[in-house]
C-alpha positions in Angstrom: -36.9 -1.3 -2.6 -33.7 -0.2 -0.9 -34.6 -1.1 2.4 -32.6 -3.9 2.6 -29.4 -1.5 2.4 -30.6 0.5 5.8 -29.8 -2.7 8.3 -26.1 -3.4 6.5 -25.4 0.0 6.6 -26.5 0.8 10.3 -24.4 -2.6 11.4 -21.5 -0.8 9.1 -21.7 2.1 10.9 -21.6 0.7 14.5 -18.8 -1.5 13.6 -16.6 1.4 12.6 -18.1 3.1 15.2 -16.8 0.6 17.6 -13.4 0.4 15.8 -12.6 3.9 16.4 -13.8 4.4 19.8 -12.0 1.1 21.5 -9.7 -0.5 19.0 -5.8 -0.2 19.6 -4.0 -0.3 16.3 -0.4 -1.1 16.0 2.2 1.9 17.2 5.0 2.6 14.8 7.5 1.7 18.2 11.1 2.8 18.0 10.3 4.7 14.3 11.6 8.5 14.1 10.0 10.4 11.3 7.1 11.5 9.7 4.7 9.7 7.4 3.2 11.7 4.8 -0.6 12.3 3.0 0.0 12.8 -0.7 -2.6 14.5 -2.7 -3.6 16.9 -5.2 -6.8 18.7 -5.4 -6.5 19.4 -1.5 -9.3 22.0 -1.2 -12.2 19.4 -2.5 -14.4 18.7 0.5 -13.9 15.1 -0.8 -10.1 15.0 -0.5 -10.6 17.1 2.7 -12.4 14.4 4.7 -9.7 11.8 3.3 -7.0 14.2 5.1 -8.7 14.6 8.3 -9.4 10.5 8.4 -5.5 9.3 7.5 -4.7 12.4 10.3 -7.3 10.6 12.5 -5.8 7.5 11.8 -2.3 8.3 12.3 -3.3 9.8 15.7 -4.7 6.1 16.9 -1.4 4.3 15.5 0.9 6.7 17.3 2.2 7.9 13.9 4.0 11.8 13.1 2.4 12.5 10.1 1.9 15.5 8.0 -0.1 16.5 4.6 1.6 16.9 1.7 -0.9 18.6 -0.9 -1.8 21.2 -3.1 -4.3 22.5 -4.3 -4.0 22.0 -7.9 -6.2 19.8 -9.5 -3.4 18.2 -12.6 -2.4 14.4 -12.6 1.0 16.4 -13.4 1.1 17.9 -9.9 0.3 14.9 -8.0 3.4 12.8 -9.9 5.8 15.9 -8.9 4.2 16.0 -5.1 5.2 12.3 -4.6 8.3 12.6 -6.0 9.2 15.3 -4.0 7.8 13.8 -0.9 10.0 10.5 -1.6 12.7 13.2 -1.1 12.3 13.9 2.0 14.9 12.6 4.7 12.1 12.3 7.5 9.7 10.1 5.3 9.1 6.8 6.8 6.2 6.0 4.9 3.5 7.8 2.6 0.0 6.8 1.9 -0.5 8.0 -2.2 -4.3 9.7 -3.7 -4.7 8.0 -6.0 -4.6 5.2 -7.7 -2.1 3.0 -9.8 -1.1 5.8 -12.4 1.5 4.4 -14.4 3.4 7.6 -13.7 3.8 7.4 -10.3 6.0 4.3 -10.6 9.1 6.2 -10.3 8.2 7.8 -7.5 7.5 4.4 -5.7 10.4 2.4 -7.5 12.6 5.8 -5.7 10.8 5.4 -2.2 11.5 1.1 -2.7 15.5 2.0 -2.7 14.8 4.2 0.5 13.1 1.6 1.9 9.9 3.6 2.4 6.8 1.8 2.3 3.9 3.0 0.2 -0.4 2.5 0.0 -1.7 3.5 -2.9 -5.7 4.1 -2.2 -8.7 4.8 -3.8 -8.4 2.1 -6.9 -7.3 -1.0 -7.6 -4.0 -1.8 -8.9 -2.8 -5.4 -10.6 -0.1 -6.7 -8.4 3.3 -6.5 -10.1 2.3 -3.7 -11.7 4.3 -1.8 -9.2 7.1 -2.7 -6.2 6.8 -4.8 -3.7 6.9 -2.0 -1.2 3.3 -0.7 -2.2 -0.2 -2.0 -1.2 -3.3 -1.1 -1.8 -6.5 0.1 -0.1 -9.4 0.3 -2.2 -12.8 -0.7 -3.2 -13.5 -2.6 -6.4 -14.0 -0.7 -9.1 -14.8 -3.4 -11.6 -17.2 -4.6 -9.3 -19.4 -2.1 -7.4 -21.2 -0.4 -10.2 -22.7 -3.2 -11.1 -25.4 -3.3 -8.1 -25.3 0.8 -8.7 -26.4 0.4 -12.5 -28.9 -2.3 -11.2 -30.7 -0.1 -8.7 -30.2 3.1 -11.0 -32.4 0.9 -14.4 -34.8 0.0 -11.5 -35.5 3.6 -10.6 -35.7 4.7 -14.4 -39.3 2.4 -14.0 -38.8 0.9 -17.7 -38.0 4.3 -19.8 -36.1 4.2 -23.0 -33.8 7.0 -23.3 -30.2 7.9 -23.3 -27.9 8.0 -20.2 -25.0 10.1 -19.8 -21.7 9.7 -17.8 -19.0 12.3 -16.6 -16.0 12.1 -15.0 -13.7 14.5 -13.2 -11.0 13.8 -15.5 -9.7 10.3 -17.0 -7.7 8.4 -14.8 -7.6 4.4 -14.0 -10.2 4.8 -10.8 -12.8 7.0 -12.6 -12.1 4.9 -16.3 -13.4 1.5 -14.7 -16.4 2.7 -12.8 -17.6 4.3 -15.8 -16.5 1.0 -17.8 -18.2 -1.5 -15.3 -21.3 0.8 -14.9 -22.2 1.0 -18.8 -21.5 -2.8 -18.6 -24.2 -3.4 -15.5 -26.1 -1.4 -17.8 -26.2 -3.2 -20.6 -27.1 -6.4 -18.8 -30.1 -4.8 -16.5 -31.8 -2.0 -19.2 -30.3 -3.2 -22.3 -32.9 -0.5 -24.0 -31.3 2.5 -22.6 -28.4 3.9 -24.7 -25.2 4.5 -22.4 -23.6 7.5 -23.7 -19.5 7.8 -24.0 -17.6 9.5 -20.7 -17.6 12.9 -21.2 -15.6 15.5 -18.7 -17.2 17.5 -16.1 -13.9 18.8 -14.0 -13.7 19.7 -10.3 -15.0 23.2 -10.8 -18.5 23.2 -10.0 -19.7 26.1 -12.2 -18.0 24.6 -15.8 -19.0 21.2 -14.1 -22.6 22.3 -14.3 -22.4 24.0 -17.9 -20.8 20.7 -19.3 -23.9 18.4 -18.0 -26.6 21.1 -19.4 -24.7 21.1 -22.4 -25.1 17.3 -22.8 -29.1 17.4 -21.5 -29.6 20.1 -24.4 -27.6 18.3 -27.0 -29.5 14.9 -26.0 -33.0 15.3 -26.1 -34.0 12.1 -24.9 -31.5 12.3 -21.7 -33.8 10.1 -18.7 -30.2 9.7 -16.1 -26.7 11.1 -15.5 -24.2 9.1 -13.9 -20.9 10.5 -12.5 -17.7 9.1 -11.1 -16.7 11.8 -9.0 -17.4 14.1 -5.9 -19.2 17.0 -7.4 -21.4 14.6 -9.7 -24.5 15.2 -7.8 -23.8 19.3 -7.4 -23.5 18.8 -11.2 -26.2 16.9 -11.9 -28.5 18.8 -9.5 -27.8 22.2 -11.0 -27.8 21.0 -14.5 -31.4 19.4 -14.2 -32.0 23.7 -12.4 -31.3 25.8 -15.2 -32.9 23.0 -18.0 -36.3 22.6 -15.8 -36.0 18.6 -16.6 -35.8 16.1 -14.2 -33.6 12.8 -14.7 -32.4 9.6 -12.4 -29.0 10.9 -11.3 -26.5 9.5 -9.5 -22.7 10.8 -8.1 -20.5 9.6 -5.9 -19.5 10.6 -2.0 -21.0 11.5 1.0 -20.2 15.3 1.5 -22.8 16.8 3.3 -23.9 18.3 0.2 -24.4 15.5 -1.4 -26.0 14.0 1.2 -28.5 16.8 1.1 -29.2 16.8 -2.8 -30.5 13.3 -2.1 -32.6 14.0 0.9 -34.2 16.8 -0.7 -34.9 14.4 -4.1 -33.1 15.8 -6.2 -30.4 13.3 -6.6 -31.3 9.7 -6.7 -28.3 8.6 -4.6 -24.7 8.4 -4.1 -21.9 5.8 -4.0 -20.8 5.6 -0.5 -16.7 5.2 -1.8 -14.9 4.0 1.5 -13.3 7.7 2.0 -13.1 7.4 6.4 -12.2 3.9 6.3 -9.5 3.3 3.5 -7.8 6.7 4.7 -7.6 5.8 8.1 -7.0 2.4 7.3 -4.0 3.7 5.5 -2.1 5.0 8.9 -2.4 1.6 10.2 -1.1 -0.3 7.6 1.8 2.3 6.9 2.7 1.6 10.5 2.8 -2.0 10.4 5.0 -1.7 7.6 7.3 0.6 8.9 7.6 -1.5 11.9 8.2 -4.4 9.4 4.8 -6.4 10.1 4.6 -7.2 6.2 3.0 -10.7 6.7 -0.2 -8.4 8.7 -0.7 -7.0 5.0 -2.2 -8.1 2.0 -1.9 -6.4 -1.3 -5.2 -5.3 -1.3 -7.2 -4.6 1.4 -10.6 -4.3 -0.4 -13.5 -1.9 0.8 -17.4 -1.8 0.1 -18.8 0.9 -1.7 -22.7 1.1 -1.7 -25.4 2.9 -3.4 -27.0 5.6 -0.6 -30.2 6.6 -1.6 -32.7 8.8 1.1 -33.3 6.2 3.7 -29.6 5.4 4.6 -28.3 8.9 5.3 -27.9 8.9 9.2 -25.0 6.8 9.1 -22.8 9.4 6.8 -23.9 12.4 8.3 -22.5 10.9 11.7 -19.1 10.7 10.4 -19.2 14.2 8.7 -20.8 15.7 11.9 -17.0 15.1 12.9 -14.8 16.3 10.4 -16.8 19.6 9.4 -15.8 21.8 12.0 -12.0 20.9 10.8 -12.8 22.0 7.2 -11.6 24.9 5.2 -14.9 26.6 3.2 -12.6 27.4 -0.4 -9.1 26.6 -2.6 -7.8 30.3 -0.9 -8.7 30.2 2.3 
């Protein structure tokens, strides 16, 4: 059934492949100064491999960059962390995780006056929402769960039932998939019921105990559906400690995730553009500092497919080289 996605995504792979290996991106010539990673959540293997890609990235485009994290998981840290990055003489440039939240427009209206370019990743933002000095690298939201709920109604084989989503917390990124996924839903297995977002958070453990909490409080639970990283270690350990099997679905390709699918008991993953719109992100900071605007659009928009067992070579590769670079916990 999902062969079809095996031949896209081994030409996918070979493509980037090539693109690391030989291509010669822009170099930020004659720019002192550092351009900077902002995220929260930092630890997450997830946010991890976006790090080590935008480093990778900035390496290529002959770019001083540096991380500026933490480790807390709040919307309310990340808003401080840009703003205080904008603060910073050296910034030439920062690439922003994640994704159009209203309040991070101060920080980017501050970083406009200082004539600091920004990409904001991971979602789509409406242009004019926020200045001219930001872009946007990011797979469709409104449109790629479509295909997912399509494949995910084809593997529930015609059951009736309810199916529920979580989210790691509600934000614009997380907010549409869920949105466009019930809608996909609703148009492929109009008989299944599509339950209301509920939260799971980043913390695997209360992660786990919020999905068995649902599966116990919905008897006639047949899928999960998550919008974040730790989906499938959620829905995997949740569908352990009930004994009951569902279609489940999460997002990612952490090596983790890659091996709940392989060993069944995840149905697949969403393959969000992770290496290639944090990479990406060093380029197009550096054409901007080096005031190639007309080489950007607004949005550069990515893929994001559904990864199910027969499609997993591809996204090991890229982890095989990242791992290595990886620290195991929050503290260590």
């Amino acid at each position: 059934m999902f062969k079809k996605f095996s031949s896209r995504l081994s030409i996918m792979f070979v493509l980037l492949l090539l693109l690391v290996l030989v291509s010669q991106p822009a170099t930020a010539q004659g720019i002192t100064g550092k351009f900077y990673w902002v995220q929260n959540t930092a630890w997450h293997p997830v946010h991890q491999l976006t790090q080590l890609s935008f480093l990778l990235g900035c390496e290529q485009a002959g770019l001083e960059c540096e991380l500026a994290t933490t480790d807390e998981t709040s919307l309310e840290a990340l808003i401080a962390l840009a703003e205080q990055t904008v603060d910073r003489e050296d910034n030439k440039g920062m690439a922003v995780w994640c994704c159009g939240l209203p309040q991070l427009k101060p920080a980017v209206e501050k970083a406009q006056a200082k004539g600091i370019p920004v990409v904001m990743l991971h979602g789509p933002v409406p242009q004019g929402d926020f200045p001219d000095n930001m872009v946007v690298i990011a797979a469709d939201t409104t449109k790629y769960p479509v295909p997912v709920a399509k494949a995910f109604c084809e593997a529930l084989g015609g059951q009736t039932g309810s199916v529920a989503i979580t989210q790691n917390n509600f934000n614009p990124t997380e907010d549409a998939v869920a949105k466009a996924f019930t809608e996909g839903m609703a148009k492929y297995c109009p008989d299944v019921k599509v339950l209301a977002p509920q939260l799971e958070g980043p913390e695997p453990t209360q992660a786990i105990a919020a999905a068995v909490a649902i599966m116990q409080a919905t008897p006639d639970l047949i899928g999960g559906f998550s919008t974040t990283g730790g989906g499938p270690t959620t829905w995997a350990g949740a569908q352990k400690e009930t004994g009951k099997s569902i279609i489940a679905v999460g997002m990612d390709y952490t090596r983790v995730n890659l091996d709940l699918v392989k060993a069944g008991q995840i149905f697949g993953i969403v393959a969000q553009p992770l290496f290639t719109e944090s990479k990406e992100a060093a380029v197009v900071l550096s054409r901007l500092a080096n005031g190639e605007n007309y080489k950007v659009p607004y949005w550069t928009e990515l893929e994001a497919p559904l990864v199910t067992a027969g499609d997993l070579d591809a996204y090991y590769a890229i982890l095989d080289g990242f791992e290595p670079q990886m620290r195991a916990t929050p503290s260590s």
